[in-house]
C-alpha positions as CSV (number, residue, x, y, z in Angstrom):
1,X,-12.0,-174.5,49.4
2,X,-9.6,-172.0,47.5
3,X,-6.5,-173.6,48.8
4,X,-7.6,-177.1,48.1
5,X,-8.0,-175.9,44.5
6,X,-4.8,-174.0,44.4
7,X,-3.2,-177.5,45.6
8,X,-4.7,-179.3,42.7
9,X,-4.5,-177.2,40.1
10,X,0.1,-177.2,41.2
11,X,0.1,-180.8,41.5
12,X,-1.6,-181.0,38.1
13,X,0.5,-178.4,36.6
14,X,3.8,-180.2,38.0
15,X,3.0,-183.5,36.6
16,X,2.7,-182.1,33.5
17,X,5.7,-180.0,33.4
18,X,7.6,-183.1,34.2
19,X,5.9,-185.3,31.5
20,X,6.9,-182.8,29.0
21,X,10.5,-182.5,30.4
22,X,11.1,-185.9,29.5
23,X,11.0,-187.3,32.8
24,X,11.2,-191.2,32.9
25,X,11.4,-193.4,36.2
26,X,14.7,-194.6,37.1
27,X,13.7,-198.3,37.0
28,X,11.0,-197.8,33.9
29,X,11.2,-199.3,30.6
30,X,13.4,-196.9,29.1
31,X,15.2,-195.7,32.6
32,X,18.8,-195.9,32.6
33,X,18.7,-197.9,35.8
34,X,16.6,-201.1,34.6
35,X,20.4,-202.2,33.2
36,X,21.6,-202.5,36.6
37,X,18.2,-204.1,37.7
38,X,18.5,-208.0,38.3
39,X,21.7,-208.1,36.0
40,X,23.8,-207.3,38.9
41,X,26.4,-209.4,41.3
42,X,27.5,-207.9,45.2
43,X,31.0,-208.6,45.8
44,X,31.5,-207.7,49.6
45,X,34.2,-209.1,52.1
46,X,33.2,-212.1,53.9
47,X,32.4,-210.0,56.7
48,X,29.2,-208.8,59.6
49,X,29.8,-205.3,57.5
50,X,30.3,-206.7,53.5
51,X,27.3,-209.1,54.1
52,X,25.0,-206.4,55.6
53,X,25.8,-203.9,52.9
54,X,25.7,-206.6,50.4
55,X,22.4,-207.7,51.3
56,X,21.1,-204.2,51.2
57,X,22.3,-203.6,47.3
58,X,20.6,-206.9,46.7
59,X,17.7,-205.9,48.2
60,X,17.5,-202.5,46.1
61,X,18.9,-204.2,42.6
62,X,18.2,-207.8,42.9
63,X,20.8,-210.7,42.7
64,X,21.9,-212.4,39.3
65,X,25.3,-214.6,39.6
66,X,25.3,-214.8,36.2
67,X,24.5,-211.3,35.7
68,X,26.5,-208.6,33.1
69,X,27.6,-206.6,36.1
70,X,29.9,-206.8,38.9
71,X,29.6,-204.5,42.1
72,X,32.9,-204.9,44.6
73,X,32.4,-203.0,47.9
74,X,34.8,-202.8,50.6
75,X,33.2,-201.1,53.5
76,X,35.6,-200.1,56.4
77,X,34.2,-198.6,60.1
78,X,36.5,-196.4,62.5
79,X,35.3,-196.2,65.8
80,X,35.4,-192.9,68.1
81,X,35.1,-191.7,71.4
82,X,33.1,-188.7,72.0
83,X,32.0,-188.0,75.4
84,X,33.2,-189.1,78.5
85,X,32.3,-188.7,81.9
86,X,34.0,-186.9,84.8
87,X,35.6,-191.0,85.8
88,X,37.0,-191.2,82.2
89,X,34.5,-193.5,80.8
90,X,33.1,-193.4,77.1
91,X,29.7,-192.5,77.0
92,X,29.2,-191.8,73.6
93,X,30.6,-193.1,70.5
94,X,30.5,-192.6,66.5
95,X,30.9,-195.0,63.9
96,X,32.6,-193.0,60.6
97,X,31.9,-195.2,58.0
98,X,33.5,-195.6,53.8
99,X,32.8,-197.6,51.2
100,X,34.9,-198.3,48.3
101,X,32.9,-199.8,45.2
102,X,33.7,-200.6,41.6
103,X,30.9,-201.4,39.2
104,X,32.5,-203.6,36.3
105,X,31.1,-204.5,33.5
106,X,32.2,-208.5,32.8
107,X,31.2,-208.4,28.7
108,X,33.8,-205.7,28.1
109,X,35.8,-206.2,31.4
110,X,36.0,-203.0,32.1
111,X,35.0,-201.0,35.2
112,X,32.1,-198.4,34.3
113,X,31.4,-197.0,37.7
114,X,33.8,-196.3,40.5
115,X,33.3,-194.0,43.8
116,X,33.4,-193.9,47.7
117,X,30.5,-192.9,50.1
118,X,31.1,-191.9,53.6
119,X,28.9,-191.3,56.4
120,X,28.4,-192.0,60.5
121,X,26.1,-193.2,62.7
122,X,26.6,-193.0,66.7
123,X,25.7,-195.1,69.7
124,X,25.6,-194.4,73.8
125,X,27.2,-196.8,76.2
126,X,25.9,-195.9,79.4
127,X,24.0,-199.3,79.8
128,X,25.6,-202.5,80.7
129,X,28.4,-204.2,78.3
130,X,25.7,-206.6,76.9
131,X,23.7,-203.3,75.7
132,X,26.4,-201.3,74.6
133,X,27.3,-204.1,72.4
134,X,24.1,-204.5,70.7
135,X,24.0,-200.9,70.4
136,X,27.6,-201.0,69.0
137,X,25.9,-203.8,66.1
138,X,23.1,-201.7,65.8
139,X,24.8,-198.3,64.8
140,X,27.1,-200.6,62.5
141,X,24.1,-202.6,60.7
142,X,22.4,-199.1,60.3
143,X,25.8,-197.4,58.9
144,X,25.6,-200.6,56.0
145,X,22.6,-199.6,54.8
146,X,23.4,-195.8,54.9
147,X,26.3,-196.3,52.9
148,X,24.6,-199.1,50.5
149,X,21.8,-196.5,49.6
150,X,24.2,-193.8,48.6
151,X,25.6,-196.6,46.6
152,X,22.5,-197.3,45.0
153,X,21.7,-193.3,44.5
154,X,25.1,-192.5,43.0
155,X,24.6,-195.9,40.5
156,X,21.1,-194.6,39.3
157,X,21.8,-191.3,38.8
158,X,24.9,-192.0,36.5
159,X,23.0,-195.2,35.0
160,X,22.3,-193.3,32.1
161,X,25.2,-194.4,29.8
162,X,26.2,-198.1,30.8
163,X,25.7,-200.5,28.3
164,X,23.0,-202.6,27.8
């Protein structure tokens, strides 16, 4: 019974503490991040890897063609062995994957955001070639998204100043 009090009386006192801070949702009326929300065009390689990471930004931000932003993303994967078995076969491989993007504002035509995330994913090939295949797609559709939310963290958190 205490601790269930003790519980609600910090959840209480946190919400407070961040109303008084200031604290606005990203995507809220006044949240530096509603700019970028459904006033924003992907531009990915005509690519498996720019269309999955280009559907995933959509999917956070929305899609507007005609939209004051544009977002370029070049996404690149290296694939690389990392364990093999006593015959020499590849067991296990990772997927390093980097994304270059440039948010550019089309009013002013200038670019407002630039950066590059990087991350990896990994996949086993011990099954048959069909398998390791789909595993192979698998880890690579999973690495898109990966790097598409970093994209989408590092874009709301510096939000804050891009014009309206």
């Amino acid at each position: 019974m205490w601790l269930h009090r003790r519980q609600t009386l910090f959840a209480l006192s946190a919400l407070v503490a961040g109303a008084a801070c200031g604290f606005t949702p990203a995507y809220g009326p006044d949240g530096g991040a509603s700019v970028l929300q459904n006033n924003l065009r992907v531009a990915a390689p005509e690519r498996r890897d720019g269309f999955l990471i280009a559907q995933r930004l959509e999917d956070r931000f929305g899609r507007n063609d005609g939209g004051r932003y544009v977002l370029t993303v070049t996404p690149t994967i290296q694939r690389q062995g990392l364990a093999t078995s006593v015959e020499g076969t590849t067991n296990r491989f990772q997927l390093t994957g980097r994304a270059d993007f440039e948010l550019r504002d089309k009013e002013m035509d200038s670019v407002v955001r630039q950066g590059r995330v990087t991350d990896f994913t990994g996949f086993s090939a011990t099954g048959s070639t069909v398998a390791t295949l789909a595993a192979e797609r698998d880890a690579a559709a999973r690495l898109m998204v990966i790097l598409a939310n970093q994209i989408v963290d590092r874009l709301v958190i510096s939000a804050g100043g891009l014009p309206e």
